[in-house]
C-alpha positions as CSV (number, residue, x, y, z in Angstrom):
1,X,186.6,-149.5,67.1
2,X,188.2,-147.9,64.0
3,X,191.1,-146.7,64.7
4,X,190.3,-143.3,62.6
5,X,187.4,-143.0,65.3
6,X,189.4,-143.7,68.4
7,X,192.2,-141.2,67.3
8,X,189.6,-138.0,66.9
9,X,187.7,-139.4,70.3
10,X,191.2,-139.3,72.0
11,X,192.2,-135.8,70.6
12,X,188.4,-134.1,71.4
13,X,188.7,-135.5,75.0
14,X,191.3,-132.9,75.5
15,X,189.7,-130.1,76.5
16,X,187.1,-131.0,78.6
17,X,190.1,-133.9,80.5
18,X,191.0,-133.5,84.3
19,X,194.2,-131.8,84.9
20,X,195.8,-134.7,86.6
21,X,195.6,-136.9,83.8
22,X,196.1,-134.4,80.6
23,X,200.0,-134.6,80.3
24,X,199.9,-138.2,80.1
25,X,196.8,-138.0,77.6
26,X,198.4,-135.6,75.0
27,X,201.3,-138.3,75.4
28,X,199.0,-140.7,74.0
29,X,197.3,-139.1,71.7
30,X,201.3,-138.0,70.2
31,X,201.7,-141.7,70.1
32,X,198.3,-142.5,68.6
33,X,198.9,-140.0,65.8
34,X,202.2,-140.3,64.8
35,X,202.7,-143.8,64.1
36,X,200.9,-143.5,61.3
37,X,200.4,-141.1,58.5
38,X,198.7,-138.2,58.9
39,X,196.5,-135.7,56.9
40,X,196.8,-132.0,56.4
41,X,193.9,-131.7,58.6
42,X,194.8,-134.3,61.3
43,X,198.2,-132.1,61.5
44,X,196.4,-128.8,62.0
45,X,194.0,-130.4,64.5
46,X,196.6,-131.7,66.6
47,X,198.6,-128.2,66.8
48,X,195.7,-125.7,67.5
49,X,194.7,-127.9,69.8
50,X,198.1,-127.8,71.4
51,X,198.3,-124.4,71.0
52,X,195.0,-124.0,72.8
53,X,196.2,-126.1,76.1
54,X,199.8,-123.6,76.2
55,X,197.7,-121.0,77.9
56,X,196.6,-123.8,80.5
57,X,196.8,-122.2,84.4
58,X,198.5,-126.0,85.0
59,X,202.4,-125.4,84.4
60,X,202.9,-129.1,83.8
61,X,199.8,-129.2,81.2
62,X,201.7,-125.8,79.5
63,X,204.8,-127.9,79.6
64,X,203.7,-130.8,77.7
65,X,201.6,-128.8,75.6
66,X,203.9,-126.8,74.2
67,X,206.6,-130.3,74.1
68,X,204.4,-132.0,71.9
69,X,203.8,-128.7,69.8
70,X,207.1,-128.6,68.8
71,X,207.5,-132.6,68.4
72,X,204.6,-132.6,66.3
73,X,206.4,-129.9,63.7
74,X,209.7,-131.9,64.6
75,X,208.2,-135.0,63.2
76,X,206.4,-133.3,60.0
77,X,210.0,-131.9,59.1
78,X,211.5,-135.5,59.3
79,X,209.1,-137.3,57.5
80,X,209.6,-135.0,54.8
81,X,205.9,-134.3,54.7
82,X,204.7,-131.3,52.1
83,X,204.3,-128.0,54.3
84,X,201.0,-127.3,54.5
85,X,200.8,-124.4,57.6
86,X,199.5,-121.1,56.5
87,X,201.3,-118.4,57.3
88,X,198.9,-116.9,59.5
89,X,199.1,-120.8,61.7
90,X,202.7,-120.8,61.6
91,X,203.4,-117.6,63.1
92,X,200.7,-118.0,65.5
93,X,202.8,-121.1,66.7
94,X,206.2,-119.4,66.7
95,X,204.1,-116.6,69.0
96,X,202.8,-119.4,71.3
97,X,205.9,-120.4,72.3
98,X,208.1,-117.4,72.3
99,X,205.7,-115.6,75.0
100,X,206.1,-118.4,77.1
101,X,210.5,-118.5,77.4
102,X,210.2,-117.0,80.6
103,X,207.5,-119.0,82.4
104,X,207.8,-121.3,85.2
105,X,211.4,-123.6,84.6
106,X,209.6,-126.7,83.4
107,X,207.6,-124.7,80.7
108,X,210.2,-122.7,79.9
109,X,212.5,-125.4,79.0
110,X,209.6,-126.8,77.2
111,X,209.4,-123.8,74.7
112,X,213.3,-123.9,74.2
113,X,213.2,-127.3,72.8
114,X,209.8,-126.7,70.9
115,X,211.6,-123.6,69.2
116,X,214.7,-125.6,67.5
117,X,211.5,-127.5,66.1
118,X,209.7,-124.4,65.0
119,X,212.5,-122.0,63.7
120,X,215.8,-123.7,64.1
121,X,217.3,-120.1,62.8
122,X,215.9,-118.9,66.3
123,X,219.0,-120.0,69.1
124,X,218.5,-119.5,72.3
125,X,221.9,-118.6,73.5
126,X,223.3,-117.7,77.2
127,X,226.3,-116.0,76.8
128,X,227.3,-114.9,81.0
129,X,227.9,-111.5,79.2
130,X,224.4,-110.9,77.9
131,X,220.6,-111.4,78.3
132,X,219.3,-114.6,76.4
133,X,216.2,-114.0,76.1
134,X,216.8,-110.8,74.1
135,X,219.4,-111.8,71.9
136,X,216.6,-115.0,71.3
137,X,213.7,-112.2,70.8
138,X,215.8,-110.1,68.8
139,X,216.5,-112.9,66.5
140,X,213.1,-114.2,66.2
141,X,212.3,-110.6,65.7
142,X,214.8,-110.6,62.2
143,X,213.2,-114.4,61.6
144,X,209.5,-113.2,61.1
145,X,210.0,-109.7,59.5
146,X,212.2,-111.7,56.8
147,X,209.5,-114.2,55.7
148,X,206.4,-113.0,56.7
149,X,204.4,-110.0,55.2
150,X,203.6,-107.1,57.3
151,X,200.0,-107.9,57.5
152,X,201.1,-111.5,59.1
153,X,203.2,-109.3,61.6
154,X,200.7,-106.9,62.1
155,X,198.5,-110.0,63.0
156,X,200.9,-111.4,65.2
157,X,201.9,-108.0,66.9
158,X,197.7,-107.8,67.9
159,X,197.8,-111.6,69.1
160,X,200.3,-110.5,71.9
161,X,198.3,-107.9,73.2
162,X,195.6,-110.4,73.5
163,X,195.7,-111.4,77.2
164,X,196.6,-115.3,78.2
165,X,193.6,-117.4,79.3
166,X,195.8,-117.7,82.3
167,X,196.9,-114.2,82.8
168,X,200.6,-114.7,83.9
169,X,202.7,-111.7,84.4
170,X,205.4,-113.3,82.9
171,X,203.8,-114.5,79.8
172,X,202.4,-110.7,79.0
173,X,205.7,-109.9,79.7
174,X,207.6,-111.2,77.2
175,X,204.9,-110.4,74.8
176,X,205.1,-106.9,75.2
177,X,209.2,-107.6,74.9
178,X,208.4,-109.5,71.5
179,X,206.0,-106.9,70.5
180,X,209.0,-104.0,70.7
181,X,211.6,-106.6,69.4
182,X,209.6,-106.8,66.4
183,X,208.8,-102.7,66.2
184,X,212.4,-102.1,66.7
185,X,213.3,-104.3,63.7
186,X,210.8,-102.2,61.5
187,X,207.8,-100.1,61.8
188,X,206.1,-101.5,58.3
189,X,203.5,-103.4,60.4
190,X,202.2,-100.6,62.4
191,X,199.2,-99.1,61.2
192,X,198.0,-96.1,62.7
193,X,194.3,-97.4,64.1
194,X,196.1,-99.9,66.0
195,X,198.2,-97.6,67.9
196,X,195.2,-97.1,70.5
197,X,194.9,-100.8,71.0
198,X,198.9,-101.2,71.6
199,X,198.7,-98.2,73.9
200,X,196.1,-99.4,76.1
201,X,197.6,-102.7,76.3
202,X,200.9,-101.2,77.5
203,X,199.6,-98.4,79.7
204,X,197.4,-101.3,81.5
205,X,199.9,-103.1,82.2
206,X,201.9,-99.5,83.5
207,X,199.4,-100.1,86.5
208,X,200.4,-103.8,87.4
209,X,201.5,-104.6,91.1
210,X,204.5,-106.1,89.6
211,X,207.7,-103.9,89.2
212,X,208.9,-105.4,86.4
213,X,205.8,-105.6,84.3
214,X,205.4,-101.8,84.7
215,X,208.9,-101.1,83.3
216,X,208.6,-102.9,80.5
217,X,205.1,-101.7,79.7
218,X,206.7,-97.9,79.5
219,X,209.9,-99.4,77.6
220,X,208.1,-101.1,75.3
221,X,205.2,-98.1,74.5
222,X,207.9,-95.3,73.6
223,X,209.6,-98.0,72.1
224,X,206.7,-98.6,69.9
225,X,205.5,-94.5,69.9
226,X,208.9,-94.0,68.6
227,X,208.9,-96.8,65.9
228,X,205.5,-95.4,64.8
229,X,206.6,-91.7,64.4
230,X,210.2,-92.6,62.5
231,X,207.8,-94.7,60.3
232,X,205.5,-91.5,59.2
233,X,208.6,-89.6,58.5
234,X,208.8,-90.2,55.4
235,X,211.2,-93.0,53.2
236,X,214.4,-90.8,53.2
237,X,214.1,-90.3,56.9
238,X,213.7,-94.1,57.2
239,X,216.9,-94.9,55.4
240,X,218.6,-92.5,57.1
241,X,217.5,-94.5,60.0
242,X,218.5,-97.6,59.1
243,X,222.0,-96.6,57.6
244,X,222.7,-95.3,61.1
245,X,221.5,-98.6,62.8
246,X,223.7,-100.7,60.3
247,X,226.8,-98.2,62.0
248,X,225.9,-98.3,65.6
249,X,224.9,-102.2,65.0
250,X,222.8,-101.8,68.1
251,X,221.6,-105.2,69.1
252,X,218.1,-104.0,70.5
253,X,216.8,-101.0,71.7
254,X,218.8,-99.8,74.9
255,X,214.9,-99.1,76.5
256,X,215.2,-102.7,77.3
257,X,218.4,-102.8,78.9
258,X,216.9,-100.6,81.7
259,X,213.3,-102.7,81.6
260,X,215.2,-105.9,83.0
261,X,216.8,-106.4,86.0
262,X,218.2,-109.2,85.4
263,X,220.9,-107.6,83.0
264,X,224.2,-107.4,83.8
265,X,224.9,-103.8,84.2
């Protein structure tokens, strides 16, 4: 068979593979792919279609998903290919993975690894005196609002509110978390007809059964309310703003301190 042929007949089995088998499948298709050199659009096949199996309701397919996500960028950066990724892909990837930094362990340390790959700025660091995950959401907040345009953020600040094929609590979660990292670091993405749709999504998940999804939904709306109002107040009101955050050096927004349990009071 030609081997061009096999390669695309191994990637489109993906989808439509058994569970059982799907970890050991992307495997092959990594190994089938990468020793050899690839095309723009072989390397933008191989990621959405990576990026598609990260919301899989099988942790261990999420796992491997998101591994060989982050290999695959891993391996374009070493062979010194030409970056090709829009900006709308690439941040769509960085999102991906960042939602998922508090899911099960195995996926979790998945995404860890898969970010040094996709952001190597981003750290995730554990400090026994503070919260990792937002020191890593804060920075990945400062990451994207530095080299992407507020209409890419705008984009990506809509993709979180989009729920996960396989609905996870903790996934949505750490979106909404993103979502008011990235507010808190500037209000330039917010337009005012998407206000409703971030509302809803946060007031929805105000009336989860889990404890800890409701207080972030309310942390993260008057997070975002706030962000939105100090945005229409005008540009000397903004600088004022930030000259005062620059003082204070407040890490992020004390909202979230109260939204996480986990925190070390």
């Amino acid at each position: 068979m030609d081997p061009s042929l096999l390669r695309l007949l191994l990637l489109d089995s993906l989808p439509c593979a058994d569970t059982d088998v799907l970890p050991d499948l992307m495997h092959l298709v990594d190994q089938a792919y990468l020793s050899r050199e690839l095309g723009e659009e072989e390397i933008k096949m191989l990621a959405a279609t990576y990026c598609g199996l990260a919301a899989h309701e099988e942790d261990s397919v999420r796992a491997s998903a998101i591994q060989h996500l982050g290999l695959l960028r891993g391996w374009v950066r070493d062979q010194r290919l030409p970056i090709t990724t829009t900006e709308e892909e690439a941040i769509h990837e960085l999102v991906v993975v960042l939602i998922h930094l508090e899911d099960e362990d195995e996926v979790a340390k998945a995404a860890r690894r898969a970010l040094s790959h996709l952001a190597p700025q981003v750290k995730w660091w554990a400090h026994p005196n503070k919260f990792s995950l937002h020191f890593v959401l804060h920075q990945a907040a400062k990451h994207l609002s530095k080299i992407f345009s507020k209409n890419i953020l705008r984009s990506a600040a809509l993709t979180c509110t989009k729920p996960s094929a396989n609905r996870l609590p903790a996934v949505s979660r750490v979106a909404a978390l993103l979502l008011g990292h990235l507010a808190f670091r500037g209000a330039s993405f917010i337009q005012s007809q998407d206000m409703a749709s971030y509302g809803t999504w946060l007031e929805e998940m105000q009336q989860h059964e889990e404890e800890g999804l409701r207080r972030t939904g309310r942390s993260c709306l008057n997070i975002m309310q706030r962000a939105c109002k100090h945005r229409q107040k005008g540009r000397v009101q903004r600088l004022v703003r930030r000259l005062l955050h620059c003082v204070h050096r407040e890490p992020y927004p004390q909202d979230f301190l109260s939204c996480m349990p986990e925190h070390p009071q």
